[in-house]
C-alpha positions as CSV (number, residue, x, y, z in Angstrom):
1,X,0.0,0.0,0.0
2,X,1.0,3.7,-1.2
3,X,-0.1,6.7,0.6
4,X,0.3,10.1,-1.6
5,X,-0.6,13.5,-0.3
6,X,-3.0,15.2,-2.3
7,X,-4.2,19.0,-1.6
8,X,-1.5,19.6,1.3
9,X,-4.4,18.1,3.2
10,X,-5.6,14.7,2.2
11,X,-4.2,11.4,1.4
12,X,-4.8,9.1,-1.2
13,X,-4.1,5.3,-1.2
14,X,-3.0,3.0,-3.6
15,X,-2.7,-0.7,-3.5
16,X,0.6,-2.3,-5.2
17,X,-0.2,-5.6,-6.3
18,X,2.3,-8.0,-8.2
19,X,0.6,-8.3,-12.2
20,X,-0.2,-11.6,-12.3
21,X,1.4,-13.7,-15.6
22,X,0.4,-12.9,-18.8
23,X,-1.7,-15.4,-20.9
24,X,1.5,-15.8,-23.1
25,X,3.4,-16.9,-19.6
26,X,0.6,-19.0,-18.7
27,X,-0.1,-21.0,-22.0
28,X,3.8,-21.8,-22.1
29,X,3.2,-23.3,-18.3
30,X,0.5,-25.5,-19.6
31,X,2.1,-26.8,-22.5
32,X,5.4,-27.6,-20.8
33,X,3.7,-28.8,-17.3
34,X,0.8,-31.5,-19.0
35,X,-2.2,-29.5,-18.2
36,X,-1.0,-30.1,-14.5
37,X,-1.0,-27.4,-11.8
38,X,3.0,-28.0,-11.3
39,X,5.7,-28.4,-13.7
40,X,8.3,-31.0,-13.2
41,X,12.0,-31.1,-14.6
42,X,11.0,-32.6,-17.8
43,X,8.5,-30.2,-18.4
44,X,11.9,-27.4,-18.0
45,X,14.3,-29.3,-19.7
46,X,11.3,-29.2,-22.6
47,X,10.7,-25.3,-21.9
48,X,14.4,-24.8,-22.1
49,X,15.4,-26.9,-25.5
50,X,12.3,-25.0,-27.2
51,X,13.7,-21.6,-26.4
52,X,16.7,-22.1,-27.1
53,X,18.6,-22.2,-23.7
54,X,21.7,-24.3,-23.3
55,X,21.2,-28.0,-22.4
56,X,21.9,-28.9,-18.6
57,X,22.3,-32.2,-17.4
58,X,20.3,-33.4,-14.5
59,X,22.6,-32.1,-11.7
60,X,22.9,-28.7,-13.8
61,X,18.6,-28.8,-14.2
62,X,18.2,-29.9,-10.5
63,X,20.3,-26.7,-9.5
64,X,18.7,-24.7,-11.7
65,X,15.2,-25.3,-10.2
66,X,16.1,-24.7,-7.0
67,X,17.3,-21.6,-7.6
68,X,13.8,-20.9,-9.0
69,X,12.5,-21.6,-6.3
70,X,14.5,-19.7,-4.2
71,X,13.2,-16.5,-6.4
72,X,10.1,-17.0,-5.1
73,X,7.8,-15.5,-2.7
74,X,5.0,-18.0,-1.6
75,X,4.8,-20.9,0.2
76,X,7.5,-23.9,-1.0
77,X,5.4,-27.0,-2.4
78,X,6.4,-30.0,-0.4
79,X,8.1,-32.5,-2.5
80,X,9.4,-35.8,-2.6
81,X,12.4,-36.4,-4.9
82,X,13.3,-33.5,-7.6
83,X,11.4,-30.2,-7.4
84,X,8.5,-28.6,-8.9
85,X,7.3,-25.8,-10.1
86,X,4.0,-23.3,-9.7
87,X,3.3,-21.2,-12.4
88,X,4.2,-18.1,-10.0
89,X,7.7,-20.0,-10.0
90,X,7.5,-20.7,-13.6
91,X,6.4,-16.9,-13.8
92,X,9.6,-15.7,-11.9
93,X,11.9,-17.6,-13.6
94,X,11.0,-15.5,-17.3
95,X,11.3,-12.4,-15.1
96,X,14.7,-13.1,-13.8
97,X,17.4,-11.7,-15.8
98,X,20.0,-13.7,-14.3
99,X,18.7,-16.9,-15.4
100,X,16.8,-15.9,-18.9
101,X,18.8,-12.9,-20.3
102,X,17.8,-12.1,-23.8
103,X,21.3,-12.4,-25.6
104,X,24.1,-14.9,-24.4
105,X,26.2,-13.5,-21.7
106,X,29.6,-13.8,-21.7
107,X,30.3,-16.2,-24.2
108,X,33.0,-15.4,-27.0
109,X,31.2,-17.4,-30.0
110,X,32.6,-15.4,-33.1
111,X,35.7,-16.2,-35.2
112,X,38.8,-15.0,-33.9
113,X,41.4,-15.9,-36.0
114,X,40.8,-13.5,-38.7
115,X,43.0,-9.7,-38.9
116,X,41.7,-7.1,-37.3
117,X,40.5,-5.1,-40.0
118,X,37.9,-7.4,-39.8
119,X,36.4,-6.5,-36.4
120,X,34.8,-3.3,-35.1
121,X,36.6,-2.8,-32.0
122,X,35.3,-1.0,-29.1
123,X,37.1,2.1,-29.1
124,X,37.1,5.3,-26.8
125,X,38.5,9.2,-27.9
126,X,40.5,11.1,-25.6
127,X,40.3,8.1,-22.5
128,X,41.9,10.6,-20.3
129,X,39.2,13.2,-20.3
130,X,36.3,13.3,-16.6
131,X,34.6,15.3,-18.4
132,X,34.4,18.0,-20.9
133,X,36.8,18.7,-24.3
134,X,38.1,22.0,-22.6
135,X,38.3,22.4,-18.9
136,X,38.2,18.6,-17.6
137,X,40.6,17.2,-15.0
138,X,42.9,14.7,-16.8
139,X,43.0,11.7,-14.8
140,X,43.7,7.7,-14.9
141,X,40.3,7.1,-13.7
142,X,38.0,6.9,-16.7
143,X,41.0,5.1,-18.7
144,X,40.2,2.2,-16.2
145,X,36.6,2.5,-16.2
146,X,36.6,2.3,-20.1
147,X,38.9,-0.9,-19.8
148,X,36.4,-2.5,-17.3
149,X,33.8,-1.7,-19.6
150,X,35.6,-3.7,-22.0
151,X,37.0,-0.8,-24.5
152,X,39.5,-1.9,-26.2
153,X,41.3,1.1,-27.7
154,X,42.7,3.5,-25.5
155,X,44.3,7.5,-26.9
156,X,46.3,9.3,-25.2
157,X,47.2,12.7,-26.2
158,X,51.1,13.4,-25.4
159,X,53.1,16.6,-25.1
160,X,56.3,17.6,-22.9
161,X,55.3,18.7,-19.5
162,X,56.2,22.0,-17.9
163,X,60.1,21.3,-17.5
164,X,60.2,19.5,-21.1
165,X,61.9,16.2,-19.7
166,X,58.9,14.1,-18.7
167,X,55.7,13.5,-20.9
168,X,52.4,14.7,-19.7
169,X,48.6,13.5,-21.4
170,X,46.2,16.1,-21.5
171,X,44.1,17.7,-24.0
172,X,47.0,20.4,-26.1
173,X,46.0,24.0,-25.8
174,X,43.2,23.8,-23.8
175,X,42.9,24.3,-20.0
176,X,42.6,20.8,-19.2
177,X,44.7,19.8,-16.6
178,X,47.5,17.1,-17.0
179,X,47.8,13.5,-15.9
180,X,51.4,11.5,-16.5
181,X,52.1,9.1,-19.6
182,X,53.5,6.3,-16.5
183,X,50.5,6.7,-14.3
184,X,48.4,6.2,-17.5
185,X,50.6,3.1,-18.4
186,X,50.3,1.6,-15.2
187,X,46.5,1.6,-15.4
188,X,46.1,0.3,-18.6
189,X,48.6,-2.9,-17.5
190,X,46.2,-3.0,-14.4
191,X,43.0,-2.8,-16.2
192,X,43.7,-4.0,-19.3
193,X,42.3,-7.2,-19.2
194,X,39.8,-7.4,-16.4
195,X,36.5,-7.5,-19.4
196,X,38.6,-9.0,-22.1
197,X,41.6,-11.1,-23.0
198,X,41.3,-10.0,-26.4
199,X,44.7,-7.2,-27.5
200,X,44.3,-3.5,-26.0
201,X,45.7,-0.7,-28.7
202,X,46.7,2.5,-27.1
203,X,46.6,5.5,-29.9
204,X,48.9,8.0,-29.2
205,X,48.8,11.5,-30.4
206,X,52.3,12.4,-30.4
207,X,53.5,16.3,-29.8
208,X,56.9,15.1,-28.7
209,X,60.4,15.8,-29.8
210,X,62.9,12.6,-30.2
211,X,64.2,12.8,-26.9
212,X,61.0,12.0,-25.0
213,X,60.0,10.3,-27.8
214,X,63.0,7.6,-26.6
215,X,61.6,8.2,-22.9
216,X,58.0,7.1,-24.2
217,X,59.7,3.5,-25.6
218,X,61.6,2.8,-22.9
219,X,58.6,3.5,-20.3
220,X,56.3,1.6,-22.0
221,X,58.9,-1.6,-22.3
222,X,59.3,-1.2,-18.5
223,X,55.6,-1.1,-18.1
224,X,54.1,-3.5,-20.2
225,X,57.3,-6.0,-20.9
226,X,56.3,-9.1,-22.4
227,X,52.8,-8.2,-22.5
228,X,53.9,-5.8,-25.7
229,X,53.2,-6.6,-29.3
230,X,55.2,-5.4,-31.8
231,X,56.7,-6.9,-35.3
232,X,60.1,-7.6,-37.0
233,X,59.3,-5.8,-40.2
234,X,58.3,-2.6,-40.7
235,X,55.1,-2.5,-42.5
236,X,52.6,-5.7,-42.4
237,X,51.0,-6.7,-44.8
238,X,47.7,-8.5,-43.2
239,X,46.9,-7.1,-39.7
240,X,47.3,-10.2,-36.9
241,X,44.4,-11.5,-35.7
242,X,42.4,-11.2,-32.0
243,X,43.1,-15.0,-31.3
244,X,46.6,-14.3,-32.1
245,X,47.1,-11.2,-29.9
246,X,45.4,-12.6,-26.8
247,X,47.0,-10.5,-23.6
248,X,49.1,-8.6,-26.2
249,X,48.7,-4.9,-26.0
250,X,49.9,-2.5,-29.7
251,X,50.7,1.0,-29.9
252,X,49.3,3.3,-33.1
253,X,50.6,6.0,-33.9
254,X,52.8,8.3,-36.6
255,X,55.6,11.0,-36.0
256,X,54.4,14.5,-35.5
257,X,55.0,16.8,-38.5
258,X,57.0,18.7,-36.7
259,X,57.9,19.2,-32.9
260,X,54.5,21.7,-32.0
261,X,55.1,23.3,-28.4
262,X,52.1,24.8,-27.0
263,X,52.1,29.0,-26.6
264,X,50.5,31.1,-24.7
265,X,48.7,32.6,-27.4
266,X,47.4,29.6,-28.3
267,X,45.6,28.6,-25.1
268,X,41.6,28.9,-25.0
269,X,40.7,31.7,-22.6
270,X,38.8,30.5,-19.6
271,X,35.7,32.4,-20.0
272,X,36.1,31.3,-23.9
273,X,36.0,27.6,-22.6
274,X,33.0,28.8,-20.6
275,X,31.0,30.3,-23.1
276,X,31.2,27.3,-25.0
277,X,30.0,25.0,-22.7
278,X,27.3,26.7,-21.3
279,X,25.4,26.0,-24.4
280,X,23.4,22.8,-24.2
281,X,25.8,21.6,-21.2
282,X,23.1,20.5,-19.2
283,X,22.4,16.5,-17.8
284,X,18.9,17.0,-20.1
285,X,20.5,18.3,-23.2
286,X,23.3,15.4,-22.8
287,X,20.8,12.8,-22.5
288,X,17.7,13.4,-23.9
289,X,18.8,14.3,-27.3
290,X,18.0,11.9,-30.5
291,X,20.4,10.3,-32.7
292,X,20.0,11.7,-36.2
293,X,19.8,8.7,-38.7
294,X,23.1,8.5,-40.7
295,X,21.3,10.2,-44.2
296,X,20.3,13.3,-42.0
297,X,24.1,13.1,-40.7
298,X,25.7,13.2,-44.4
299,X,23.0,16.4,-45.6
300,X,24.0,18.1,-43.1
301,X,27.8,17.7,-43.5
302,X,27.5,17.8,-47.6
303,X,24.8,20.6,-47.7
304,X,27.4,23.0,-49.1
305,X,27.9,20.9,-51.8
306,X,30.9,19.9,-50.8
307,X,32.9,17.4,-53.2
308,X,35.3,14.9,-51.3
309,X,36.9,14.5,-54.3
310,X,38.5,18.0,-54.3
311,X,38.7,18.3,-50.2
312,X,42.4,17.3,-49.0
313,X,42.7,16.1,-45.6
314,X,42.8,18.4,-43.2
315,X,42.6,19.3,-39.3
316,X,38.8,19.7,-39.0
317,X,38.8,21.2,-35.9
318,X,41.6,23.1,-35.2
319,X,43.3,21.8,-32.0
320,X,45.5,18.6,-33.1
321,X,42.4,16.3,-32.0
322,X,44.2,13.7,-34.7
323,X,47.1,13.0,-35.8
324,X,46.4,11.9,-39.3
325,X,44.7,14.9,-41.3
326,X,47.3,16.7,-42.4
327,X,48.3,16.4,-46.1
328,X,52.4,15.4,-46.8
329,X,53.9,13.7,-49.4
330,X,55.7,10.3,-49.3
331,X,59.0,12.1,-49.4
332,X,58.7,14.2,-46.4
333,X,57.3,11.2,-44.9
334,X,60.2,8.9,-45.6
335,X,62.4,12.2,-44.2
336,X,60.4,12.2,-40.9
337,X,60.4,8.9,-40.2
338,X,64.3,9.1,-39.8
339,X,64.1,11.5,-37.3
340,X,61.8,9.4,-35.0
341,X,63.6,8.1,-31.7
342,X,64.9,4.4,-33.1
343,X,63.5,2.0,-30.3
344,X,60.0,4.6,-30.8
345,X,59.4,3.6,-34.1
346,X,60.3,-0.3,-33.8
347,X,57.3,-0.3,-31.0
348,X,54.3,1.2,-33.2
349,X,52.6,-1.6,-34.8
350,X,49.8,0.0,-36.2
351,X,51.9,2.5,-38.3
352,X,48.8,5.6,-38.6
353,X,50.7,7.3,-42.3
354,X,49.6,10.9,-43.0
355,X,47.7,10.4,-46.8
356,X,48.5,12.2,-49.4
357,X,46.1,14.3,-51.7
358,X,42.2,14.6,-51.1
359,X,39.9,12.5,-49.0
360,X,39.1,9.9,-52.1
361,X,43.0,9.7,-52.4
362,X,43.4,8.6,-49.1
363,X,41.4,5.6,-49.2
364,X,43.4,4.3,-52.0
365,X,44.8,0.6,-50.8
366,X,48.5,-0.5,-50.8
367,X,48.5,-3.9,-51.4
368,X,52.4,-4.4,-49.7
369,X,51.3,-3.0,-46.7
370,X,48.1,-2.2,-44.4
371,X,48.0,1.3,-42.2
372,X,45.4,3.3,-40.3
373,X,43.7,6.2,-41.1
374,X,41.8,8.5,-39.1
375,X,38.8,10.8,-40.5
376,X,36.7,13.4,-38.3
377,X,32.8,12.5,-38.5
378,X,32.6,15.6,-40.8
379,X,35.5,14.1,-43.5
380,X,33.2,10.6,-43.3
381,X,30.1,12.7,-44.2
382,X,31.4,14.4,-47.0
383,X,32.9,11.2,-48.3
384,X,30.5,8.4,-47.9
385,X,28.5,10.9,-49.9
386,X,29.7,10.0,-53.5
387,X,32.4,7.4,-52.1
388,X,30.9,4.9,-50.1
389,X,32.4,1.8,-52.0
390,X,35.4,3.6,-51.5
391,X,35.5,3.3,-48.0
392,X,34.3,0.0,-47.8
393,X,37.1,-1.7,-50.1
394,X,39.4,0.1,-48.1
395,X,38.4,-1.5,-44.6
396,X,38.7,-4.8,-46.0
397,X,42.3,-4.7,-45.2
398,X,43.1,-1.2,-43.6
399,X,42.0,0.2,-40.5
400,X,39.9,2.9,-40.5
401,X,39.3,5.0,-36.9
402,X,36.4,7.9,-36.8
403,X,36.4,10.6,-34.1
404,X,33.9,13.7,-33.3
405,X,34.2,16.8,-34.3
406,X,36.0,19.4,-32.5
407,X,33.0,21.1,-31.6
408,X,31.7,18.5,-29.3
409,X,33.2,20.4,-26.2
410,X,30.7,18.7,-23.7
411,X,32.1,15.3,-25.0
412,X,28.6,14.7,-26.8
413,X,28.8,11.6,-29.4
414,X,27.2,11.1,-33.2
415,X,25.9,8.6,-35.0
416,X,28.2,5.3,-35.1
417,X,26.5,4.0,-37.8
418,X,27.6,6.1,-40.3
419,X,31.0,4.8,-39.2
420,X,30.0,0.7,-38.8
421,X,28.0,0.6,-42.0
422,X,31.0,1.9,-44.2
423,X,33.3,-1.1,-42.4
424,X,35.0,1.2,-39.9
425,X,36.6,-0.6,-37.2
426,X,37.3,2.6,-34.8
427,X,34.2,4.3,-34.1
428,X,35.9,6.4,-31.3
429,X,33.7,7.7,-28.7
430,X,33.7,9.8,-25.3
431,X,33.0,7.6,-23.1
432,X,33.3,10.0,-20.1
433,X,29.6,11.3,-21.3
434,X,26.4,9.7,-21.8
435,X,23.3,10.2,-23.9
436,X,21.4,8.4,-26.1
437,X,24.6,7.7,-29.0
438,X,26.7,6.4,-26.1
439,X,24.0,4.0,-25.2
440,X,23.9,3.0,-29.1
441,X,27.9,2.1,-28.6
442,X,27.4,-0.1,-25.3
443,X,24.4,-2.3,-26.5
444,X,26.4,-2.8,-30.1
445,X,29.6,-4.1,-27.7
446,X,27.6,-6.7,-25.9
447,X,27.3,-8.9,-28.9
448,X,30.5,-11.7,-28.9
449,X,30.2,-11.9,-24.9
450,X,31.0,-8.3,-24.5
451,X,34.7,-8.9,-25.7
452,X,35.3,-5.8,-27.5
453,X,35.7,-7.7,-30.9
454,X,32.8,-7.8,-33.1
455,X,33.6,-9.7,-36.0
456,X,32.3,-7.9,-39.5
457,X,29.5,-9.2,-41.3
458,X,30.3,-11.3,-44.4
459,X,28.6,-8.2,-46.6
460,X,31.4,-5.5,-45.1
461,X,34.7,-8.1,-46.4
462,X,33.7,-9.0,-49.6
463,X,35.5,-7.0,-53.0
464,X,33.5,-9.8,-55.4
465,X,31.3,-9.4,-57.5
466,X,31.0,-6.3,-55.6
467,X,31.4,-4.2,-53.1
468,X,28.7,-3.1,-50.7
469,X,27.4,0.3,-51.1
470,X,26.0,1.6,-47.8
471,X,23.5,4.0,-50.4
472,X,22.1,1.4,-51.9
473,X,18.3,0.3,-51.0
474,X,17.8,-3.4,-50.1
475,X,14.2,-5.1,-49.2
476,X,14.0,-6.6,-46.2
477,X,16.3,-10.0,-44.7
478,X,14.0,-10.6,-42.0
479,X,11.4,-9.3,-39.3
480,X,11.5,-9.1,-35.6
481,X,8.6,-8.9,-34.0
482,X,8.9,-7.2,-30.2
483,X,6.1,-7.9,-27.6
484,X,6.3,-5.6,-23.9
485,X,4.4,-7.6,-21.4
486,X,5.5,-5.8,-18.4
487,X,7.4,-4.4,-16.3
488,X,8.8,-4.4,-12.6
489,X,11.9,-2.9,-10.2
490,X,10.9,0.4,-9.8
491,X,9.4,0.4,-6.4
492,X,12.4,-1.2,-5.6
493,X,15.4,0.9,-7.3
494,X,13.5,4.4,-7.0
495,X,11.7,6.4,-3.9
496,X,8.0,6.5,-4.0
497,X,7.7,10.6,-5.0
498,X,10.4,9.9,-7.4
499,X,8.6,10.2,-10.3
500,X,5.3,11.7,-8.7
501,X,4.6,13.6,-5.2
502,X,0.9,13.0,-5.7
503,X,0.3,9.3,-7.0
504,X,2.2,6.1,-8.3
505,X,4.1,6.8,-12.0
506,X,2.3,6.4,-15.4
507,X,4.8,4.6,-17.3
508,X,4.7,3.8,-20.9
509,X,7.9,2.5,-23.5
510,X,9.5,3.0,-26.2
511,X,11.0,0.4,-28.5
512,X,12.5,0.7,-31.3
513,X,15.8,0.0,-33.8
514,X,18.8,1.8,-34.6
515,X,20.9,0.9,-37.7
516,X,20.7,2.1,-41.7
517,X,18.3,4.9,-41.9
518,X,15.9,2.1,-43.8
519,X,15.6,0.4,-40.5
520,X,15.4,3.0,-37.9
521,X,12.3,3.9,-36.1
522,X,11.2,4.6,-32.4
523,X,7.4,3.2,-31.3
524,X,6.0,3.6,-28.1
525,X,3.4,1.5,-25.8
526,X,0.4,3.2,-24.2
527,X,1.0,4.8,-20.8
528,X,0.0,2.8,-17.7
529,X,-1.8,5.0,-15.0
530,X,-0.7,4.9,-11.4
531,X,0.9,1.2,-11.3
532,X,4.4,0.5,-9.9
533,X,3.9,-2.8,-12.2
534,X,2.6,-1.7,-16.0
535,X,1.3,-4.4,-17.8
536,X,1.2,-3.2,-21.3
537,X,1.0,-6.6,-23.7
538,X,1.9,-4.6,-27.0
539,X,3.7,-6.3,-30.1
540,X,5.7,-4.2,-32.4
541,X,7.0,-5.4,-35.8
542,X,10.1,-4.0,-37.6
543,X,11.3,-5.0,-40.9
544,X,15.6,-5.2,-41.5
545,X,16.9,-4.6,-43.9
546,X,20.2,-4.8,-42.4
547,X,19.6,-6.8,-39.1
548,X,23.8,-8.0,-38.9
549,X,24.0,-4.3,-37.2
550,X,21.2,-3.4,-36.2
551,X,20.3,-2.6,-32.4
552,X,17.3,-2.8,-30.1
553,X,16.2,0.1,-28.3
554,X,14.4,0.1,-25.0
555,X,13.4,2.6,-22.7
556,X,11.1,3.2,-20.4
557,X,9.3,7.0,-19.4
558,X,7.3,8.1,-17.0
559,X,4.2,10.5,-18.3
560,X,4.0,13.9,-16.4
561,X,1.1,16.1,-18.3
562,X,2.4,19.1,-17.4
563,X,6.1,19.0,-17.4
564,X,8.6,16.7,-19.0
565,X,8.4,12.9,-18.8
566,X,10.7,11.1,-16.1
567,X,13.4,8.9,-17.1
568,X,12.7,5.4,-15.7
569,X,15.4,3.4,-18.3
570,X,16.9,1.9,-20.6
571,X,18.6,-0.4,-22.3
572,X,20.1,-1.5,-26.0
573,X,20.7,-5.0,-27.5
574,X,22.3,-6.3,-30.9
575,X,19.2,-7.7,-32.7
576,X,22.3,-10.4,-34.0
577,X,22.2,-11.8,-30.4
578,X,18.8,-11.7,-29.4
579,X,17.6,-15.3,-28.3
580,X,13.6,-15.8,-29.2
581,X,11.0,-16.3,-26.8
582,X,10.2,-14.6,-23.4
583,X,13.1,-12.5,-21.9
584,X,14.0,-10.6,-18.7
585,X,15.6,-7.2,-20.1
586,X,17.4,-5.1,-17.5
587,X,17.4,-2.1,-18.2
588,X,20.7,0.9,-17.0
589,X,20.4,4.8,-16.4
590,X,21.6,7.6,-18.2
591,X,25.2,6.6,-17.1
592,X,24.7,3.1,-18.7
593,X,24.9,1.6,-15.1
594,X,22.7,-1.9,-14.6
595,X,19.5,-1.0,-12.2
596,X,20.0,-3.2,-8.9
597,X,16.0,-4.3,-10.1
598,X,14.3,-2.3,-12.7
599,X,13.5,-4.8,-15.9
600,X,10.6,-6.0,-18.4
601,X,9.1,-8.9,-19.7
602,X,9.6,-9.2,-23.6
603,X,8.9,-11.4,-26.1
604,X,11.5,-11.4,-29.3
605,X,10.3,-13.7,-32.3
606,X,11.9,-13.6,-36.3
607,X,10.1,-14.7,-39.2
């Protein structure tokens, strides 16, 4: 029971009951249990083969009913040999994310013995930020968080420190505050395989001179030791693979052009690095603000008519963010390379060459050797525009890492799959922030057991008969079809005027895919009036076009008439590693942190 005031003066009262099952539940129980009112461990063992779950041998089934029985709330049915089951158990069960997740949980279960370039690995953008692209302490911290999270690609931005004999990682020219290269190091050893055993790569963006440049090599061979990867020869020619790199962590990087100290001149103004992220700074504005499908992203960026063919690469925005745009010829190239510290250059595996001539230019293929490049978000727009092919042939061998735009001072995100549909295998993200494009990138990482390695679909690697053009309109592979029954926690996770003073919250959700723009759509259930426990028993059908990518999206609001809705969470799944049949979903706030209880009932079927 609930007791709301109402009027200052009076009270109102409201009655929480538990929902009972839904039919769907209930007709499931029946089929499984005989017609009986208890279901035995045949009856499971049947329940679980149908759906899909793992098979379990009698000592594995026997442990697995009694902890469903242990979920439960009533009175234990007294039994004689192996345990049964109530519906209400049977009930509980569905509802219990633990046992009946809706995608495989830590199992690795794609190939791993293939090169890198064909994976999307989960990879983070300036790792050393807390906070914003300007003002932000520079700290260890979210390196490690981003490692437990199970990134797997790690930049660090390097320039001399103060006295110019030690190397300091902060954001160049801005008023962040510095954090040292060793302490940096030392956390990523620490960290760097608590989510994943598959390689961590650490991108630098070098501002160093040859001296420290020898300090950096010989501090990250007394760090990491054997745990380092790096080759005989100087270029590869096929990237190694995941397998093969197991507990390995690589260094990416290239020489600077040219030694670039920061001046004093050169340094945002604090109230310039104020002014800029007071605009749209706030927790609402980071979170609440919808992805733009990737067609809406490439207008925008080619609205000036803007011809990649003709653009050369350049620094989009304007503070060394990458180390890649700037054009120079193979000969200067070949001339800097002999002025980089010896042991330095032996180390970098991932060689990151600057490309010469325009965008198109750069995405021309050496077959003798494989390299990285780097593009802003902007430079991708403009060139998936007429060049889409382009970019695709190129990441069936190269590596290809995307990063925001410079004027994402609050560490706000974009679209990945602009990025993922092209082949890109570095979609690099702020991972200090959240909003709704962050929660995009953590549901599309928990395919392959979370690993960080998502191997590329079969369409992304092929050159023959042709390439895949991202522009191109396709009919439909399959159809899921997405049924909310209910959902529960929120009594439990949230205080009772949390979402209302005056009564219990009106929930409602909304469900709906993210992927090519063909694919992506929100829907959104009715809202549930005063109930702790919505029961909503809506079905939603999507078509794919492209399911091999494509996420679920979940969340869950909380009506107010006169003001905005509550947030009452969410969560995103790979539609690739969604099992069928009735599913727990737990659902994570704005920070992508996992509710202690808040979750729904869902039913996930493909024709």
């Amino acid at each position: 029971m609930g007791t709301y005031k109402c009027c200052f003066i009076f009270k109102r009262r409201f009655r929480w009951n538990d929902a009972p099952p839904p039919e769907d539940v209930c007709a499931l129980f029946v089929h499984h249990s005989g017609g009986g009112p208890h279901m035995a461990a045949d009856g499971l063992r049947r329940y679980l083969h149908a759906s899909g779950h793992d098979s379990l041998d009698d000592a594995d089934l026997d442990r697995l009913l009694d902890q469903i029985r242990l979920q439960g709330r009533v009175a234990r049915i007294p039994r004689v040999g192996r345990p049964l089951l109530a519906l209400d158990d049977f009930h509980r069960f569905l509802f219990s994310h633990d046992l009946n997740p809706p995608i495989r949980q830590g199992q690795v279960h794609h190939d791993m013995a293939a090169p890198l370039s064909h994976y999307f690995i989960y990879t983070g953008h300036n790792s050393y930020l807390t906070g914003n692209q300007l003002s932000s302490d520079c700290s260890d911290v979210p390196i490690i968080k981003a490692l437990q999270r199970g990134v797997r690609v790690i930049e660090l931005d390097m320039w001399p420190n103060s006295a110019k004999d030690d190397i300091s990682i902060l954001h160049g020219r801005t008023l962040t505050t510095p954090v040292s290269l060793l302490k940096c190091l030392v956390s990523i050893k620490d960290y760097a395989f608590v989510a994943s055993h598959y390689p961590v790569i650490i991108t630098l963006e070098d501002h160093l001179p040859p001296d420290l440049q020898e300090k950096v090599a010989k501090m990250v061979l007394e760090v990491f030791g054997d745990m380092l990867y790096y080759p005989d020869t100087d270029h590869l020619k096929e990237f190694p693979s995941p397998e093969e790199l197991k507990g390995r962590v690589l260094l990416s990087t290239k020489p600077p052009k040219e030694y670039l100290e920061a001046k004093d001149g050169s340094t945002l103004k604090e109230a310039d690095a104020e002014l800029h992220l007071g605009k749209g700074a706030g927790d609402d504005a980071a979170w609440g603000k919808e992805v733009p499908d990737i067609q809406s992203e490439i207008q925008s960026d080619t609205k000036h008519g803007n011809d990649a063919s003709k653009h050369r690469i350049e620094d989009d925005n304007n503070d060394n963010d990458d180390e890649d745009e700037d054009e120079e010829d193979e000969e200067e190239e070949q001339k800097m390379q002999q002025h980089l510290a010896p042991h330095y250059k032996h180390l970098i595996t991932i060689k990151a060459g600057k490309p010469k001539g325009t965008l198109v230019d750069a995405l021309m293929s050496d077959p003798e050797k494989v390299r990285r490049l780097s593009l802003s978000e902007q430079q991708l727009a403009k060139v998936a525009d007429h060049h889409g092919t382009d970019i695709v042939r190129f990441t069936t061998r190269n590596l290809l890492r995307i990063y925001p735009k410079g004027t994402r001072v609050t560490s706000s995100n974009y679209n990945p799959f602009l990025g993922w549909v092209h082949g890109a295998q570095m979609v690099a993200f702020n991972m200090q922030g959240y909003g709704r494009a962050l929660w995009l990138m953590h549901g599309f990482y928990k395919a392959n057991g979370g690993c960080g390695y998502v191997k590329k679909p079969d369409f992304l690697m092929q050159t023959e008969p042709e390439v895949f053009d991202p522009k191109k309109s396709l009919l439909p592979k399959k159809t899921l079809k997405v049924k909310v029954y209910m959902g529960d926690g929120w009594r439990m996770d949230f205080k009772q005027t949390h979402f209302d003073q005056y009564s219990p919250p009106d929930f409602y959700t909304r469900v709906g895919i993210a992927g090519v723009a063909a694919d992506s759509v929100m829907k959104k259930t009715r809202a549930i009036e005063d109930n702790w426990v919505p029961v909503w028993g809506e079905e939603f059908t999507f078509p794919l076009t492209v399911p091999e990518i494509a996420l679920l999206r979940v969340e869950v609001h909380e009506y107010d008439m006169s003001e905005k809705d509550d947030f009452g969470g969410q969560t995103v799944l790979p539609v690739s590693e969604l099992r069928p049949g009735i599913r727990a979903v737990a659902l994570f706030d704005r920070k992508g942190n996992k509710f202690n209880n808040v979750k729904l009932l869902m039913r996930f079927e493909f024709d």
